[in-house]
C-alpha positions in Angstrom: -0.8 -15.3 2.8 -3.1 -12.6 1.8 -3.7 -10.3 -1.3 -1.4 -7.4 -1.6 -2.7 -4.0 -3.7 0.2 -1.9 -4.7 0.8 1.7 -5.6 3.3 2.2 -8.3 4.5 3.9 -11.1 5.6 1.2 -12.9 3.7 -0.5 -15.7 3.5 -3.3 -13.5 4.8 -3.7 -9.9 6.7 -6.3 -10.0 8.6 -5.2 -12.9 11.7 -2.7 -12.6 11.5 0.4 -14.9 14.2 3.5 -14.4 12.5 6.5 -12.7 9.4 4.8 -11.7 10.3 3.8 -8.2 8.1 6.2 -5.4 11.6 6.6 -3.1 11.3 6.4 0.8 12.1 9.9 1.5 9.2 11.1 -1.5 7.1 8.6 1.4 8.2 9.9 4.0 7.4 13.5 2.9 4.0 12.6 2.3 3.2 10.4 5.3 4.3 13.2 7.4 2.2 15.9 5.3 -0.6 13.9 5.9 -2.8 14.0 8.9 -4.6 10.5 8.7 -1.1 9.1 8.4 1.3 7.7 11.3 4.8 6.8 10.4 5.4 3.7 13.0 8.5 1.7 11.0 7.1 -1.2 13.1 3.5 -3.2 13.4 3.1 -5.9 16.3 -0.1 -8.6 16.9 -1.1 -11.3 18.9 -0.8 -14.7 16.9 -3.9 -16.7 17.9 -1.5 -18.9 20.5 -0.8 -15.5 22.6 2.5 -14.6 20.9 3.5 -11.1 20.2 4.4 -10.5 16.2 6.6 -7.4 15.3 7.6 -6.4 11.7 10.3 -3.9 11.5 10.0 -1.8 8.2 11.0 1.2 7.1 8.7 3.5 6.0 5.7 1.1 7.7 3.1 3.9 8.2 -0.4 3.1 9.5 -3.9 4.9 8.4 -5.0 6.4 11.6 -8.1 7.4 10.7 -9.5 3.6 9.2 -13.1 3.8 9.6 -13.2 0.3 10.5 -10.2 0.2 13.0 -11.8 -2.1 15.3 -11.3 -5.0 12.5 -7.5 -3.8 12.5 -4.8 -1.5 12.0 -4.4 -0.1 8.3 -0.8 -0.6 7.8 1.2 0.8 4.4 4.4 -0.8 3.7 6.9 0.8 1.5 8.6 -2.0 -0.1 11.2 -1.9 -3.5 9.9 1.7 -4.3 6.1 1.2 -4.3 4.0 1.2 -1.4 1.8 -2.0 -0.7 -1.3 -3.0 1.7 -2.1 -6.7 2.2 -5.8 -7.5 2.2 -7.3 -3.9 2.1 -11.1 -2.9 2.4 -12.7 -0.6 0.0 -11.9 1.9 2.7 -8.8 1.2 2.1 -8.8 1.1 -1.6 -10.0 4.7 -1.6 -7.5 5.9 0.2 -4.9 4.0 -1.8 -6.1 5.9 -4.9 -5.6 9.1 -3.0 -2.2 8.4 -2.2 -1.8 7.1 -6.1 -2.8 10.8 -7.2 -0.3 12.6 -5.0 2.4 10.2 -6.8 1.4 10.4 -10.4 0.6 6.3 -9.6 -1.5 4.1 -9.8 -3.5 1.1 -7.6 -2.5 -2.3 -9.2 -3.3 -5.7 -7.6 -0.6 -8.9 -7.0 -2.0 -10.2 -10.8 -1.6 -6.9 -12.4 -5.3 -6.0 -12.0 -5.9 -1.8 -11.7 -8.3 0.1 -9.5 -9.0 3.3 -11.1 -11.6 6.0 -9.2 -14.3 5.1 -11.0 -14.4 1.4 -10.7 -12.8 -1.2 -8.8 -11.6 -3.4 -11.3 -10.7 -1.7 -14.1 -8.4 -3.5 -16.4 -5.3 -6.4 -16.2 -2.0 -5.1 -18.3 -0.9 -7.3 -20.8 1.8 -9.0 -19.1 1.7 -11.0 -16.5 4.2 -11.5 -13.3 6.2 -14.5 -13.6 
């Protein structure tokens, strides 16, 4: 399982709004524009029983320069036009509000929390996802 944090555009992620969706080629764009950034389209890991794990994604990008890389990879999935990170650090967080401000988006968490730059929790919307 895991907590996912999401950058969108949309008053809340999980719900559809014409216009709002970041498109893979706008991702694209950017991942390539940026230098900490590493398009991969793939992660793999080790399960704890010695088995190799690969995801296959489109647009799967990884933060190269993750100050704490030695706990694991930064990955950045986009996913149903927003881009989403499963269980990120504050590190993380930081950079996911970056990313936000290039897309005119925002940081919203799987229960419709936001991360704004001056706090980490900053408000829930008022609905909530089904």
């Amino acid at each position: 399982m895991g907590y996912d944090l999401h950058i969108t555009r949309r008053s809340n992620w999980f719900e559809k709004e014409p216009g709002k969706d970041i498109g893979l080629n706008e991702w694209l764009v950017y991942v390539e524009g940026d230098p900490e950034m590493r398009l991969d389209d793939q992660a793999t890991a080790t399960t704890n029983n010695g088995k190799t794990l690969t995801v296959h994604s489109r647009g799967l990008s990884v933060w190269t320069k993750y100050p704490e890389s030695a706990a694991g990879a930064a990955w950045f999935d986009h996913r149903d036009g927003r881009i989403v990170v499963k269980d990120p650090t504050e590190p993380i967080i930081q950079k996911m509000r970056e990313i936000a401000k290039h897309f005119d988006a925002r940081v919203q968490g799987d229960e419709g929390e936001l991360y704004d730059s001056d706090t980490t929790l900053k408000k829930s919307p008022s609905s909530k996802k089904p």
